[in-house]
C-alpha positions, 0 to 999 in steps of 0.5 A: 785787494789783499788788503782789503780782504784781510781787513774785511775778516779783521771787521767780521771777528770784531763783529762777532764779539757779543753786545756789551751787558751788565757783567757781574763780577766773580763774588759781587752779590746782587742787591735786591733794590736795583735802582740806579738813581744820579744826578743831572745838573740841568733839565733835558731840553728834548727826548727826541732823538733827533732834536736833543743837543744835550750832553746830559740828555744823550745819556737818557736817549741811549737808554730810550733808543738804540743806534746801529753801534754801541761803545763799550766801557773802554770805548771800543765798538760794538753791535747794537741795533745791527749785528755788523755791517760789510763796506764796499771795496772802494769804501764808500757804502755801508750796509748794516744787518739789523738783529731781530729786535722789538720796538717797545709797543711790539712792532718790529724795528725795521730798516726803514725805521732808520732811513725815516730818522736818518731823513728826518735828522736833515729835513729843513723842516725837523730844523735840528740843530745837529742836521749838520752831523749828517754832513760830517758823516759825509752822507750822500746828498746830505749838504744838499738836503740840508739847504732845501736843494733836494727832498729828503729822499735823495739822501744817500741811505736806503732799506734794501729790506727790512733787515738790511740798512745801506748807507753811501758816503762822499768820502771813505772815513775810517770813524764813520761806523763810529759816527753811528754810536751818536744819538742824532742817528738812532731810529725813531717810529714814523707812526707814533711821531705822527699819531702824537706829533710834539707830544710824541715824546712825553711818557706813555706816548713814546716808543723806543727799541732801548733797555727802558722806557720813559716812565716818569717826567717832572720837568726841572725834577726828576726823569725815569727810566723802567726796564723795557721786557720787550728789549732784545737783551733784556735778560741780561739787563740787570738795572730796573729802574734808572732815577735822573735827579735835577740838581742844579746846586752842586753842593746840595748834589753832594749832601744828598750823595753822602747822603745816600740819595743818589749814587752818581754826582759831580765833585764840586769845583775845589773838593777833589782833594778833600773827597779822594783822601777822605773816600778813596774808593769813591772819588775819580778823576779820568780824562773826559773828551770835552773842552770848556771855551768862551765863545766870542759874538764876531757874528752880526749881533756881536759886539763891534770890539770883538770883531777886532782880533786884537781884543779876542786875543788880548782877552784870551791870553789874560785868563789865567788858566793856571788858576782855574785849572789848579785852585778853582776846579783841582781835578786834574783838568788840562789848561787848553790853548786849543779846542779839541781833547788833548788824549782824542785818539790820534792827535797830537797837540798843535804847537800854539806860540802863546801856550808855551808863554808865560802868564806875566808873558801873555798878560804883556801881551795883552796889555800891548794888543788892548791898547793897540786896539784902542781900550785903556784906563780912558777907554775901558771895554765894557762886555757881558759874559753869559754862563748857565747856572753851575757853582763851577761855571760862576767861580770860573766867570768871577776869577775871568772878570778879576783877570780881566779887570787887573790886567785891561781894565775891562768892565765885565757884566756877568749874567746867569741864565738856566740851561734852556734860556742860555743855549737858546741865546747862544743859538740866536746869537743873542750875547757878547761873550759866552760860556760853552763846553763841547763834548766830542760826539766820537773818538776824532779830532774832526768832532771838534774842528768840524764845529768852527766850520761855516756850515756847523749847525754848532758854531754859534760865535758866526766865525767864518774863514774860507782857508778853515773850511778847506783844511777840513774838507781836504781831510775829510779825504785824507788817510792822516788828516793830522797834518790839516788838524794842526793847520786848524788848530792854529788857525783858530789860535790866530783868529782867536774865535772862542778863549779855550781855558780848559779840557776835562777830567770826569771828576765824580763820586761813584757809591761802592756798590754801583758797578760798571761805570766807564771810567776808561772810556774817553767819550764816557759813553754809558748806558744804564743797562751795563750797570749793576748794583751790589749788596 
């Protein structure tokens, strides 16, 4: 009791610290035009809080809607939607206080704005594909409700009053306020979604409790987001205008960069050198936590030859991720032999035999394990690789079929395809191999396992191993579930479900002037009211 006394006063002082705004710095001059405008490389699929699976589309969301937590520049928690929250002495139930807050049409938020998101996240008929995060949060009731087993009422959240959100969970999860800071969490107002029903989203009709609102979408063009006056800290919100550019062409983002036309973009694959000596105070490289793979096809549209472990591994070992990581992409990204983020916070990276290998090692042995499967000069593997439009990802497939064809012989296809089109043929399972990148959705090493569990809404490669499911479940109810993590790891490293290559580094431009920008936070997690423009 002792303990947990002195961890509820830890809690409260944590709580009293003040919602993260833009900051501006002792002598930084304010420009007059405060217009934030970057560069997205692929249009948003949804502005639907609990529909969007995008990366890119996460950021705009947390400008149009507010969870009950925010993370701050270095990624630690803070108040959003909620002013805090206590937890029950046996850990299990939840209950965040709501600040008093406006939605943008001038309605209250309420409670019971959350308990509706929260329902309609696992509703069968929502069909999202992150109904499934509701599970990892460990949500009452919330397997159940996924599957149709129950109704949507059953699930373990409640609005003891308006002000007052109550959450019940199966397990006691140290993260799970953490969990709160994702977009699938945040609430949305039953009333518009019914008035307008699928066109709820589009400019005019949607209604959010976030710094902005959507003022302006061109699909494949550009995406706007104004200052919302009716947003609880607008006063300190310094950004009026926050300009999402779509740019396919990472080096036409560039030009336009040095152009001045957007203040934010990625380094193209290869130019990290060049720009960090020539523009210093411009160009960065931090840790990011994401994970590029290849997922392999082993479920029932798949190819028969990768449903044999000995041609995922074969086919594993012989991409030189050395290559990739040092002369394709030179901005201090981490060759991988494992899926999640090497500087996620409290994990140690797995002990993978074929990591510790050489190249001319794992080439033999992949050399070795082809054959044995029954592929060769004779008999040469012919597969598709699907990647989605990015100069980066087609340089990567290029060096992968060049290893490919000189170590095993294989004939490789590569076909591009637009973001939408690519991620909806890996939900259909409708491809061979497949490019794919995971960015962990909290600071945790279960945001990545998580998703090779039979039940993730996620694991679209059709991997299913009943010893990986139990490592998971088993640490979901352990206080160091390390131990299960490198069990899991190494599981996948035998089963070979996906080819890991590499995990990021953000590697951008940033104009001098914008401040704010979390560098240091892992999950890079921002919100554009945090930002601010200098003279």
């Amino acid at each position: 009791m002792k303990t947990k006394l002195l961890l509820s006063v830890a809690i409260s002082a944590m709580l009293a610290m003040p919602a993260m705004a833009a900051t501006v710095k002792d002598g930084d001059k304010l420009a007059a035009d405060q217009t934030y405008t970057y560069r997205l490389l692929d249009d948003i699929k949804s502005f639907d809080p609990q529909i969007n699976t995008d990366i890119e589309g996460s950021g705009i969301i947390r400008d149009l809607f507010e969870g009950l937590m925010n993370e701050d520049s270095v990624g630690g928690l803070i108040p959003g939607a909620a002013l805090g929250y206590t937890v029950s002495d046996d850990n299990l139930t939840y209950t965040f206080e709501l600040r008093d807050a406006k939605w943008s049409n001038g309605e209250t938020v309420k409670a019971s704005d959350f308990v509706y998101a929260w329902q309609r996240l696992v509703d069968p008929k929502t069909a999202s594909e992150y109904a499934w995060y509701m599970q990892l949060m460990g949500v009452k009731n919330a397997t159940k409700v996924v599957k149709g087993e129950l109704d949507v009422s059953e699930l373990g959240v409640r609005a003891v009053d308006d002000t007052h959100f109550e959450v019940t969970i199966d397990n006691a999860l140290p993260y799970f306020a953490s969990m709160t800071v994702h977009g699938s969490t945040f609430p949305v107002l039953q009333s518009v979604i019914e008035k307008h029903g699928n066109d709820w989203t589009k400019p005019g009709n949607l209604v959010g409790n976030g710094a902005y609102t959507l003022t302006e979408y061109r699909p494949g063009e550009k995406v706007v987001r104004e200052r919302n006056e009716l947003y609880w800290n607008n006063e300190n919100t310094i950004i009026n205008k926050s300009v999402a550019l779509i740019i396919n062409d990472e080096n036409q983002a560039l030009t336009r960069y040095l152009a001045g036309e957007v203040q934010k973009t990625q380094i193209p694959a290869g130019q990290y050198p060049r720009l960090a000596k020539e523009l210093p105070n411009e160009a960065y490289s931090y840790p990011r936590s994401c994970s590029y793979i290849y997922w392999f096809n082993i479920g029932e549209k798949g190819p028969e030859a990768l449903k044999d472990v000995r041609v995922r591994k074969a086919l594993s070992y012989a991409i030189n991720r050395e290559v990739i990581t040092d002369r394709i992409l030179q901005g201090g990204q981490y060759q991988s032999f494992n899926f999640a983020h090497q500087k996620t916070a409290g994990f140690t990276l797995p002990d993978i035999d074929y990591a510790k290998w050489s190249q001319a090692e794992r080439d033999a042995k992949a050399k070795e394990l082809m054959a044995a499967a029954g592929y060769g000069p004779e008999n040469p593997l012919s597969i598709t690789l699907n990647y989605n439009t990015s100069e980066a990802h087609k340089k990567i497939a290029i060096g992968v079929s060049q290893f490919w064809k000189k170590t095993l012989g294989v004939k490789l296809t590569l076909a591009n395809n637009e973001w939408k089109i690519h991620t909806t043929k890996q939900q259909a399972g409708d491809y061979e191999i497949s490019r794919y990148a995971w960015c962990g959705d909290y600071n945790e090493a279960s945001t990545y396992l998580d998703l090779l569990t039979s039940w993730s809404g996620h694991n679209v490669g059709g991997y299913a191993s009943d010893e990986f499911d139990a490592l998971m479940k088993e640490s979901k109810t352990q206080v160091n579930p390390n131990a299960n993590y490198q069990k899991a790891e190494a599981l996948l490293a035998q089963d070979m479900p996906f080819a890991p290559i590499y995990q990021y580094t953000g590697v951008i431009m940033l104009k001098e002037t914008l401040k704010g920008w979390p560098v240091d936070n892992l999950m890079q997690t921002f919100y554009s009211r945090d930002l601010y423009i200098t003279e």
